[in-house]
C-alpha positions in Angstrom: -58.5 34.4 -24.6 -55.5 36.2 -24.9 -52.1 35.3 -27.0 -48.2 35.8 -26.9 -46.2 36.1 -30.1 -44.9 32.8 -30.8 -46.9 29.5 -31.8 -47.4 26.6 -30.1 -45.2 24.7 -31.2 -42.2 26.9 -30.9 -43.0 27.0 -27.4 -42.9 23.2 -27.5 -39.7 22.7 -28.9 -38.1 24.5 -25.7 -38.8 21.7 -23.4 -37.5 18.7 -25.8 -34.9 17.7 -22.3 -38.0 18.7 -19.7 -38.9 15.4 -17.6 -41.8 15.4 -15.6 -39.2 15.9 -12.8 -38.4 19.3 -13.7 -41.6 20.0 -14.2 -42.7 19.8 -10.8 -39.2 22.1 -9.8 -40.0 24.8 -12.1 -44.1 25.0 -10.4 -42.1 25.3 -7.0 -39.5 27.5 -7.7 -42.2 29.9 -9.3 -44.0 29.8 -5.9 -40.4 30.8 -3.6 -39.8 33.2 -6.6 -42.9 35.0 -5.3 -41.9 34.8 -1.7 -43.6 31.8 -0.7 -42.3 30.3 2.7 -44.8 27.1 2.1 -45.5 25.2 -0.7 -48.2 22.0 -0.7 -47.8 19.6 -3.2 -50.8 17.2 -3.2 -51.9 14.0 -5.3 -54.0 11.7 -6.0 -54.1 7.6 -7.3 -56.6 4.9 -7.8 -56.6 1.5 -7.3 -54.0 0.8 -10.0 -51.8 3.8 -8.7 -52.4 5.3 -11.6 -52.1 9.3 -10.7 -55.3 11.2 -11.0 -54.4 15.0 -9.9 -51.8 16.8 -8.9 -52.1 20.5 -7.0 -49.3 22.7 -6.2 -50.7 25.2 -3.7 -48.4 28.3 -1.9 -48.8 31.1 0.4 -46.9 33.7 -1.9 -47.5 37.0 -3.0 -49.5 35.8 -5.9 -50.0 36.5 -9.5 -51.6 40.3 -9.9 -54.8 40.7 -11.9 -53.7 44.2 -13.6 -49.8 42.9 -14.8 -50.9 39.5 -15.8 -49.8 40.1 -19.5 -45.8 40.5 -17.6 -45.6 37.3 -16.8 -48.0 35.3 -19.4 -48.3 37.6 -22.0 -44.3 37.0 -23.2 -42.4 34.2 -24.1 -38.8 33.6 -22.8 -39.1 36.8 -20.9 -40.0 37.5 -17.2 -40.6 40.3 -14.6 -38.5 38.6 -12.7 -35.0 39.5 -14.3 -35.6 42.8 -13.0 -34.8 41.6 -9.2 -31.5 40.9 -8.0 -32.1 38.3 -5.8 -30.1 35.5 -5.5 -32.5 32.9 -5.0 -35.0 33.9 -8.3 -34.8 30.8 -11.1 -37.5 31.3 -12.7 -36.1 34.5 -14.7 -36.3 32.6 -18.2 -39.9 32.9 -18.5 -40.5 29.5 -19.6 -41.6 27.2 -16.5 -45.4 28.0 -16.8 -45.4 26.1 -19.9 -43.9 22.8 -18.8 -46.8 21.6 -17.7 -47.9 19.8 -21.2 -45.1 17.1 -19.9 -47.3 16.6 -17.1 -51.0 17.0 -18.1 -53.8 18.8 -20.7 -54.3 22.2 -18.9 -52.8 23.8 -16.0 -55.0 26.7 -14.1 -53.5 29.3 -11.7 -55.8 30.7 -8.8 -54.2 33.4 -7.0 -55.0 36.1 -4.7 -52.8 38.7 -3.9 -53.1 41.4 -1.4 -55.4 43.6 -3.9 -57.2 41.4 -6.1 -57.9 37.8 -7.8 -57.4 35.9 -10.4 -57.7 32.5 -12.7 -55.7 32.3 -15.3 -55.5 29.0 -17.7 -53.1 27.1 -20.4 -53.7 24.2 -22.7 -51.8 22.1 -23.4 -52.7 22.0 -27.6 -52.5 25.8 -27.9 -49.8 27.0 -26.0 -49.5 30.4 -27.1 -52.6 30.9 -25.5 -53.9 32.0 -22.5 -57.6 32.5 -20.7 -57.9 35.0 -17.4 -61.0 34.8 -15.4 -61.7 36.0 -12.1 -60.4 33.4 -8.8 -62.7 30.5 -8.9 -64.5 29.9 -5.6 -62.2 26.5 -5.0 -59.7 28.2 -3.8 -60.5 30.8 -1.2 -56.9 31.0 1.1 -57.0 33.3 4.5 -53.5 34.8 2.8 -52.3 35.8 0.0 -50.8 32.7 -2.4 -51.8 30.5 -5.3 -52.8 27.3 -6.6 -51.7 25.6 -9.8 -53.8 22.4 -10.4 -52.8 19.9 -13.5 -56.1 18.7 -15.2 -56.2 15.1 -17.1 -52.4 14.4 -16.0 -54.2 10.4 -16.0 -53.8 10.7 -19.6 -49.9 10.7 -19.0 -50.2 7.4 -16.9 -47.9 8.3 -14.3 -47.9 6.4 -10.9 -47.6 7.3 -7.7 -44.5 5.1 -7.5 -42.6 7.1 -10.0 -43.3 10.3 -7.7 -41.8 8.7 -5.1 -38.6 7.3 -6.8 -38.1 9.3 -9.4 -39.6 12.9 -8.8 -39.6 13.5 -5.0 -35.6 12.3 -4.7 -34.8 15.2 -7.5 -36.8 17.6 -5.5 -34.2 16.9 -2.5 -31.5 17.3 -4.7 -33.4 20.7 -5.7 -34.5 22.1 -2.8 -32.6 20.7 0.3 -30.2 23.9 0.4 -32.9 26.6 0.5 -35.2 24.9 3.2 -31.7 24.8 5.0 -31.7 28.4 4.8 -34.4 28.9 7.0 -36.6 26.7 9.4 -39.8 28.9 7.6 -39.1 27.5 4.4 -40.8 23.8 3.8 -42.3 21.9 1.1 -45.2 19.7 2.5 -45.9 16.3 0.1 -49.5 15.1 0.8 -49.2 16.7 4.1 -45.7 15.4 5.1 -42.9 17.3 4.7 -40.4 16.7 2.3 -36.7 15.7 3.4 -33.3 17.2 2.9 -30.4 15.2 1.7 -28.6 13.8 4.5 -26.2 15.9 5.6 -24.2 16.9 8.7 -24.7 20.5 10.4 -22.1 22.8 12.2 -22.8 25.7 14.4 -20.9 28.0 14.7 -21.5 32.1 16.2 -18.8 35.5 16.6 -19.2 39.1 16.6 -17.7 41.8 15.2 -18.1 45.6 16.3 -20.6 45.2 18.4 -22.8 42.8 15.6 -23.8 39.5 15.8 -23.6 36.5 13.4 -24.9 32.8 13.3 -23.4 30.8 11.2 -24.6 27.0 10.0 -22.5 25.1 8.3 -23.9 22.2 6.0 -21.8 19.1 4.3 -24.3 17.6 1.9 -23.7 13.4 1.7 -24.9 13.7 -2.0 -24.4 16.5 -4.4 -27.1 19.3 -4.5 -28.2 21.0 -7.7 -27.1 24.1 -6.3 -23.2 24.8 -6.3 -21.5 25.5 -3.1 -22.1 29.4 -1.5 -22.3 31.0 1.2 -25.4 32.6 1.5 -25.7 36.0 3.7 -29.3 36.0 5.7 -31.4 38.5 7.1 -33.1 38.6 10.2 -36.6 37.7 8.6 -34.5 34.6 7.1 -34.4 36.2 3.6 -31.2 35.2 1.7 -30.0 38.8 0.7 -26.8 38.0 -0.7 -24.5 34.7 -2.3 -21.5 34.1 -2.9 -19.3 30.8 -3.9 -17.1 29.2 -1.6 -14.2 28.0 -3.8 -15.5 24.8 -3.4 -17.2 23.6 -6.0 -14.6 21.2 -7.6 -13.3 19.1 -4.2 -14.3 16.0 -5.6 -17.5 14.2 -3.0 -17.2 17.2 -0.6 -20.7 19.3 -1.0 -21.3 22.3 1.1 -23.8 25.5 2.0 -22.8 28.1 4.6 -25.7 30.0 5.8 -24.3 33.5 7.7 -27.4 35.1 9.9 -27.6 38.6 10.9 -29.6 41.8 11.5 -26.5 43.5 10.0 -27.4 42.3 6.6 -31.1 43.8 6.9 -30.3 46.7 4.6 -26.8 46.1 4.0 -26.1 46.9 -0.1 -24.4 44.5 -1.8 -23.8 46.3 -4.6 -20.3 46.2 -6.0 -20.9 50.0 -7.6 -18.1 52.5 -6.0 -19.5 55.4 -7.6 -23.1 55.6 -5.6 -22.9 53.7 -2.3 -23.7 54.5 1.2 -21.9 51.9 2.8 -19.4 53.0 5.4 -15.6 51.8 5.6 -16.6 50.2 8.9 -19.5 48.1 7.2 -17.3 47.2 4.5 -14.6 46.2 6.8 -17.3 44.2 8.7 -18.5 42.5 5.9 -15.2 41.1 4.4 -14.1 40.2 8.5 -17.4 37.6 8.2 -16.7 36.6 4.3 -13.1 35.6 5.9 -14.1 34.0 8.5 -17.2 31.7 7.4 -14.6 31.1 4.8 -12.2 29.9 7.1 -14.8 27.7 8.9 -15.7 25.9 5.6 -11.8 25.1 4.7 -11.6 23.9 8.4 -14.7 21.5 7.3 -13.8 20.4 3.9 -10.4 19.5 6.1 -12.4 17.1 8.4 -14.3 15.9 5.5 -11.1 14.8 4.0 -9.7 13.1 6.9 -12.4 11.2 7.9 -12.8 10.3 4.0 -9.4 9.4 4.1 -9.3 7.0 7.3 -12.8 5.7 5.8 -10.4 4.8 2.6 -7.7 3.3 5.7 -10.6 1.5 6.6 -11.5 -0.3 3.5 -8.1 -0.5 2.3 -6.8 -2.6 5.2 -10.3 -4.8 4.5 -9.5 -5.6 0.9 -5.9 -6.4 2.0 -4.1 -3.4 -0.2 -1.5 -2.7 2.5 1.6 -4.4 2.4 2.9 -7.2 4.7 5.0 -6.4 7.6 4.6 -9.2 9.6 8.3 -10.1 8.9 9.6 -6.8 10.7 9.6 -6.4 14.6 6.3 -4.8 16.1 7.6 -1.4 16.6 9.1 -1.2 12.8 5.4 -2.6 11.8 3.8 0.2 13.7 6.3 3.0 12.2 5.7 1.6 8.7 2.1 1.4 9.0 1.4 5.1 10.9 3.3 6.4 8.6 1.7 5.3 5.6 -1.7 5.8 6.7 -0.7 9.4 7.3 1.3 10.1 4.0 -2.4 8.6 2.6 -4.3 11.0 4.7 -2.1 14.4 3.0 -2.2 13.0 -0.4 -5.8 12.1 -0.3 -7.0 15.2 1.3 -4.6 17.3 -2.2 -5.6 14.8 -4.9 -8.5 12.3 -4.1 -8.3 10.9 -7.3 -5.3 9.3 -6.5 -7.1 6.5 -4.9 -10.2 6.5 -7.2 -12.6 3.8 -6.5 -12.5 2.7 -10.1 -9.0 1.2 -9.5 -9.3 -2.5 -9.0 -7.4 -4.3 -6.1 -3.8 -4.9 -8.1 -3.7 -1.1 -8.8 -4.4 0.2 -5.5 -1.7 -2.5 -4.1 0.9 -1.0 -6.4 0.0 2.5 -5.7 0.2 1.8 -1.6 3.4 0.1 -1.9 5.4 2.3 -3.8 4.0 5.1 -1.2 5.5 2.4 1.8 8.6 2.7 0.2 8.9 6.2 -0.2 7.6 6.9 3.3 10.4 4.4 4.7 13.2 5.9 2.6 11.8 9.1 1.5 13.3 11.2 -1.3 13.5 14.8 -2.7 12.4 13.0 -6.0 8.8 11.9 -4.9 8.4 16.0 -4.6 9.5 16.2 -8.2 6.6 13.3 -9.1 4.0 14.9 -7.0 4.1 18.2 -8.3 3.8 17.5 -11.6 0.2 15.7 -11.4 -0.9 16.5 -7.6 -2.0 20.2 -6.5 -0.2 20.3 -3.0 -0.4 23.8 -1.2 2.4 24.7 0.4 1.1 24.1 3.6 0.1 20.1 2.5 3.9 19.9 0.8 5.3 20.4 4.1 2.9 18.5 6.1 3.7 15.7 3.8 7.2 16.0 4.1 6.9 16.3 7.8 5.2 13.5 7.8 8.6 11.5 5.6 11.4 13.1 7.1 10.4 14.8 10.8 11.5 12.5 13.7 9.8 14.4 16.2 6.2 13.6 15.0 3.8 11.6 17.1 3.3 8.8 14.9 6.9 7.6 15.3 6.8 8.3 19.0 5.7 5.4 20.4 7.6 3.1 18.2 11.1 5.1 18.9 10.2 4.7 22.0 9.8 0.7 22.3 13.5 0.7 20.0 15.1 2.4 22.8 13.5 -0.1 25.1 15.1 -3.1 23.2 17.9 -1.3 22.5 18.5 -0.6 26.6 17.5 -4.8 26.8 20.5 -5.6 23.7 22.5 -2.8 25.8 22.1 -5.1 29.5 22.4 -8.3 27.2 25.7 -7.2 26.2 26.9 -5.8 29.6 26.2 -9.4 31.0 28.1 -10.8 28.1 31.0 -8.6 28.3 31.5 -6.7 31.5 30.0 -9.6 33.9 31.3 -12.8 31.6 32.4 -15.1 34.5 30.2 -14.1 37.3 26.5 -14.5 34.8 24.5 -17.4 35.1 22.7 -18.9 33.0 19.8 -19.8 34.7 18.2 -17.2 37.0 19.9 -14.3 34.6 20.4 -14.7 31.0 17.4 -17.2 30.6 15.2 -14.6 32.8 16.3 -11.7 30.6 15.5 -14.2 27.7 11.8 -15.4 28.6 11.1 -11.5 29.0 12.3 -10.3 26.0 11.5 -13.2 23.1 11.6 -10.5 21.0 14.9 -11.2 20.7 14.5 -14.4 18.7 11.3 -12.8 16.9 8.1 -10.9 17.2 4.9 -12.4 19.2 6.0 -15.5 20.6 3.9 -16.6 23.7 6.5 -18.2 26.5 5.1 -21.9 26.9 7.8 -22.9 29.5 11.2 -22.3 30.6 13.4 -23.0 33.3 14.3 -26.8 31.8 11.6 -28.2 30.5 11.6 -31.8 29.6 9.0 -32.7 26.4 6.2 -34.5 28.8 5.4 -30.7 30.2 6.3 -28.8 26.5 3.8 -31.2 25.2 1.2 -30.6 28.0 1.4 -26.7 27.2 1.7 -27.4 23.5 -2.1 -29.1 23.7 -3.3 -27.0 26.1 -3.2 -23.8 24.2 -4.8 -25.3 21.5 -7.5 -26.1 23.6 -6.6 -29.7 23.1 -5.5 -30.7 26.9 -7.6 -33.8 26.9 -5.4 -35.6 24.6 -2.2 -35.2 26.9 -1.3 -38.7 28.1 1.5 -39.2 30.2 4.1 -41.3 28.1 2.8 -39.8 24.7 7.0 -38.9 24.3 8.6 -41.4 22.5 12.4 -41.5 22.6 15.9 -41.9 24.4 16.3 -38.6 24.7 12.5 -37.3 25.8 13.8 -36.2 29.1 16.4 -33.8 27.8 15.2 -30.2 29.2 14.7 -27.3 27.1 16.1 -23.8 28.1 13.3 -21.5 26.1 10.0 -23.4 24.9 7.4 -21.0 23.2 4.7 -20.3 20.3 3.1 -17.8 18.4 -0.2 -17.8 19.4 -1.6 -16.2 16.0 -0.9 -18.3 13.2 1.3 -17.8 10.2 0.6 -18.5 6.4 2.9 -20.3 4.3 3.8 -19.5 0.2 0.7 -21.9 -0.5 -1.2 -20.6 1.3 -1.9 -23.2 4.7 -1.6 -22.0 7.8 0.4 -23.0 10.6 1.9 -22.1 14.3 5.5 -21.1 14.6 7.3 -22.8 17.8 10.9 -21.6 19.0 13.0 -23.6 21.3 16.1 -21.8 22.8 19.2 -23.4 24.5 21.0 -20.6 26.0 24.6 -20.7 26.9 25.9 -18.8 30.1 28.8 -15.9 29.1 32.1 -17.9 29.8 30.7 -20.5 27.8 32.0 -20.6 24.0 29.8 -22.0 21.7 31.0 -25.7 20.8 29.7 -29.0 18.6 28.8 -30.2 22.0 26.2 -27.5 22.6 24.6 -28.1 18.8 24.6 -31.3 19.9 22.1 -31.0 22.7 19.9 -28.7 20.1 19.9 -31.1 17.7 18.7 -33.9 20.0 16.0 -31.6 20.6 15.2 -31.4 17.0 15.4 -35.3 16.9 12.4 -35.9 19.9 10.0 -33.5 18.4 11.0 -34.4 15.1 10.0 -38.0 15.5 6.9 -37.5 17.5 3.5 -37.0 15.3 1.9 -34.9 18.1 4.5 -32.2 18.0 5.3 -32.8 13.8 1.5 -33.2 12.9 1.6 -30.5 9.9 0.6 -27.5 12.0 3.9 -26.3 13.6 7.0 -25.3 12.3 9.8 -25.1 14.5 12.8 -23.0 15.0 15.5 -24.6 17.0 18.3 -21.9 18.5 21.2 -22.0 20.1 22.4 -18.4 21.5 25.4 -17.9 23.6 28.3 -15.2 23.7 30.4 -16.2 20.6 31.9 -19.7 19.1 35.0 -20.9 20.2 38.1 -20.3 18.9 39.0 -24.0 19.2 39.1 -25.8 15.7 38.9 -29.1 17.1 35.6 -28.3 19.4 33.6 -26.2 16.2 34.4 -28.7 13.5 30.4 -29.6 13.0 29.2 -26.2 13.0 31.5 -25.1 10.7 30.9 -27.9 8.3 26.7 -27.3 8.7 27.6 -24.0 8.6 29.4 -24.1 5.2 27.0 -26.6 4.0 23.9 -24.2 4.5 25.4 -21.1 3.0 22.9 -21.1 0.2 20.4 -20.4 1.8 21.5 -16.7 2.5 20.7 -16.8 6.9 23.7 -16.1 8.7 23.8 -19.1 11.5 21.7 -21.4 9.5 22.8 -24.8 10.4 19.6 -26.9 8.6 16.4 -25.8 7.1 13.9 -27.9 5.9 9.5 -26.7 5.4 9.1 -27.3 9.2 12.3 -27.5 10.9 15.7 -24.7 11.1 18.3 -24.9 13.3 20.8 -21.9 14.0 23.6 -21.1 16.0 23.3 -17.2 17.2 26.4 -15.5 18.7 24.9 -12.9 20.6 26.5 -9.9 18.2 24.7 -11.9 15.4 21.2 -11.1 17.3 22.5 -7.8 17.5 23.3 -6.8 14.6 19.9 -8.1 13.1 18.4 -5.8 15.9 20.0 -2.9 14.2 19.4 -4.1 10.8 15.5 -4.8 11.1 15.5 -1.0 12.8 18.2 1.2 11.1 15.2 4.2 10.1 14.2 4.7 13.7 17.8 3.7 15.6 19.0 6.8 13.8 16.5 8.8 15.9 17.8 8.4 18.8 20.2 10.1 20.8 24.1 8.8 18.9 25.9 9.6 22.7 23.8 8.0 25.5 25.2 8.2 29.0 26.7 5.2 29.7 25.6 3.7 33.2 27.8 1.1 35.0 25.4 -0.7 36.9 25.4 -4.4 39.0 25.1 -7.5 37.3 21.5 -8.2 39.5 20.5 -4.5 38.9 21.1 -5.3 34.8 19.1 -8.4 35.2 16.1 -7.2 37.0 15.7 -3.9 34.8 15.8 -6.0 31.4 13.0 -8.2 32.9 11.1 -5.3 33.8 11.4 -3.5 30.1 10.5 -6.6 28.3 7.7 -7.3 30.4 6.5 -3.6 29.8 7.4 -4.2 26.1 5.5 -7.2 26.1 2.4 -5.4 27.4 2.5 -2.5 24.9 2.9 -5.1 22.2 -0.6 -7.0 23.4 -2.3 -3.9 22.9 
């Protein structure tokens, strides 16, 4: 028997935080520590999974007969703090007495490359130690040792604690070293033990005529080692570590593994005064440090964006972005790229800022007051970010690209589909103005119209046009519900059920109302040609319109609610012929809707002068009309040429919209 200077119980008192997890670490890192490539770990249950051994077993260099008292003859010191390497842990000198968490005795067999030896600890005296000669049970081909835990039953451990509990933390533990090297494994009852999940990156360069491999790892879960990048020989020996810088980007966890024969006797060593190291290998080395460097900012930069559209993701599940659905479609899709991108740069700088301990009403207050600085974006949001967001220079101006560049991609499209409507409002207004007597209004402006319903609002679905009485409306009312069967001819009750209808059309996704019922939004146009004033006579025909489909339970069942229009080029001038609009006109003031002749929950009428349309065009898109170009070429063209390119935009506007 032989004895270190301490008692037992001071040596107890060291491991008052040891769990039996640690435990098991400390066993394996003692067996890398002495250059093991493989280590076993094997156990035993009975019936009642009660565990009844455990065995560690490695193909190290082994514990040497003749320096035994270095390692077990001290406490809290270790041989081991003499090495530099970067991937020794056990240089504390206290992991060979964990074991009393585990079981009564621990014994050591080891060979080494000279000699043998058995060396025992109990768990009541553990300032003691007993060395014998290798005991015939373990006789390995190699050099290595085995650590067996006797009585560990007496703890009453089960198997299925290994598995949750202990085997998880040894992932956790282990996963970046066997990622180091395809030598390294831990083998569990013969299978071998996972690595977190994680995603790998290749990536390979030379410098000077030397050649590096380089793996890149991004851990799903955070290892217990901090991030490095580790430097690897060609005999996949780590020979060097240093960090990456990032350590502290919150759910981001990496390794970077650099391989290369130039590193096979390359010194480290930060000491000036005596090294052999040439300017060229210096240079070399801190060319790759830069460069693996590089390739881990360029990961962590992924990491956040597909973090960040994961966030998108979930966000626009939960319902945290704002409502749009009153703008036109291009203004929706501006709003909403732009959003999702000024997300994307502030997540990527601060991803706190959207922690996922904020319940729903905070995240819906923190989205919406970034939609309203994105729309209308100000020097002062700068100001607000900088004092409790980290933003690089490089993110500050990607942000503020992001607010106030016109040229970026995610406004593109939707500038584009502006100037579309804009050219449309441009023809519309050319037929009103510059063709006035010769436009019809069937054949031309109701053809321009059925093309481009954006005009009276966004994602209406043309029913019928070209003068439908309410027999047909009705038919294609029912039929795009799926509800043709019920169409009887002589379902239309009233006087005026053969009037025809210029514009007949539906949303074909329904809306949702304050209280929350849903409901399908129908728009019926009656379109006046150009040398047509606007006159009581013409609100008299929409209004009749409003009476049929008022009175008829089919069309008023609860589900619809109906907008009733009447567009043309401008009201008349004559007193006498506009004295009912202007007294429903007067009378509906309140409301706030210029045009509004009647509102009730399912039924509006309006008269629109066409430069009342276009003025709400410009209104609903003032952030993107600014874009584009203030002096467009003007181009006199034909009435029929005007006509036929408006239908051709708005049916290539209606296609983008669909998709």
């Amino acid at each position: 028997m032989e004895s270190i200077q301490t008692s037992s119980a001071s040596v107890r008192n060291e491991f008052q935080r040891f769990n039996q997890s640690r435990v098991v670490s400390e066993y394996i890192w003692n067996a890398f520590d002495a250059n093991a490539n493989e280590v076993h770990l094997r156990y035993t249950t009975d019936d009642l999974d009660t565990v009844q051994s455990i065995t560690i077993i490695d193909d190290g260099d082994g514990i040497d007969l003749n320096s035994h008292e270095l390692t077990f003859g001290k406490f809290k010191d270790s041989p081991k703090r003499a090495f530099l390497s970067p991937t020794i842990k056990g240089h504390k000198g206290l992991g060979r007495f964990s074991f009393h968490k585990l079981a009564r005795a621990v014994i050591w067999d080891s060979v080494t490359s000279s000699n043998s030896c058995s060396i025992k600890i109990e768990s009541d005296s553990l300032n003691n130690y007993y060395v014998d000669h290798k005991r015939e049970i373990f006789s390995p081909s190699r050099t290595g040792t085995r650590v067996e835990f006797l009585d560990v039953s007496d703890n009453n451990i089960s198997g299925r604690f290994l598995k949750s509990q202990v085997f998880p933390i040894l992932m956790q533990e282990f996963s970046w070293l066997l990622a180091s090297s395809s030598r390294k494994k831990i083998f569990i009852n013969g299978e071998p033990l996972n690595l977190l999940s994680h995603e790998k990156k290749l990536a390979n360069f030379s410098l000077s005529g030397e050649y590096f491999d380089v793996v890149l790892v991004n851990w799903s879960e955070k290892p217990r080692e901090s991030s490095y990048v580790y430097f690897v020989d060609s005999g996949d020996k780590i020979a060097h570590k240093i960090h990456s810088g990032l350590n502290k980007k919150n759910g981001f966890y990496s390794s970077a593994y650099i391989q290369s024969a130039f590193f096979d006797n390359f010194d480290f060593s930060e000491t000036d005064l005596v090294n052999d190291k040439s300017e060229e290998q210096n240079g070399i080395c801190e060319e790759v440090k830069h460069k693996v460097l590089c390739l881990l900012k360029d990961l962590h930069d992924e990491f956040r964006e597909k973090a960040a559209d994961k966030l998108i993701d979930l966000y626009e599940k939960e319902g945290v972005f704002p409502d749009h659905s009153k703008d036109s479609i291009p203004m929706q899709k501006w709003k909403y790229e732009s959003l999702k991108n000024t997300i994307r740069v502030l997540y990527s700088a601060e991803p706190s800022i959207f922690s996922s301990h904020l319940n729903k009403t905070q995240k819906k207050i923190i989205v919406k007051l970034l939609d309203k600085v994105t729309v209308s974006p100000s020097d002062d949001l700068f100001d607000v970010l900088n004092g409790v967001v980290s933003l690089s220079g490089e993110e500050q101006s990607k942000l503020a690209n992001i607010l106030k560049d016109t040229s970026l991609g995610n406004i593109a499209n939707a500038i584009s589909e502006v100037r579309a409507r804009q050219e449309v409002i441009d023809i519309v207004h050319d037929l009103n103005e510059q063709h006035t007597k010769s436009t019809k209004e069937v054949g031309e402006v109701q053809s321009v119209v059925e093309n481009n319903l954006w005009l009276f609002g966004e994602q209406y679905h043309l029913l019928t046009a070209e003068e439908p009485d309410f027999e047909q409306a009705l038919r294609e009312l029912l039929s795009i519900h799926g509800n043709e069967e019920y169409y009887q001819k002589g379902s239309v009750k009233h006087p005026d059920k053969n009037k025809e209808m210029d514009i007949f059309a539906i949303r074909r996704n329904f809306d949702v109302d304050e209280k929350g019922n849903e409901f399908y939004r129908c728009l019926v146009v009656e379109l006046k040609r150009p040398s047509d004033t606007l006159k009581d006579k013409h609100l008299d025909q929409v209004q009749r319109y409003f009476k049929v489909i008022s009175s008829n339970h089919i069309f008023n069942d609860g589900l619809h609610k109906w907008d009733f229009v009447l567009a043309g080029r401008k009201i008349t001038k004559d007193p006498l012929a506009r004295t009912m609009i202007d007294a429903q006109l007067e009378s509906s003031k309140s409301h706030g809707e210029p045009g509004l002749i009647m509102k009730t929950d399912r039924f509006k009428i309006s008269i629109k002068p066409w430069g009342q349309i276009f003025s709400e065009h410009s209104i609903r898109h003032k952030h993107l009309l600014k874009h584009l170009e203030s002096n467009r070429d003007k181009v006199v063209s034909g009435k029929d040429v005007l006509v036929d390119k408006a239908v051709l935009i708005g049916k290539a506007i209606g296609t983008c919209s669909a998709e």
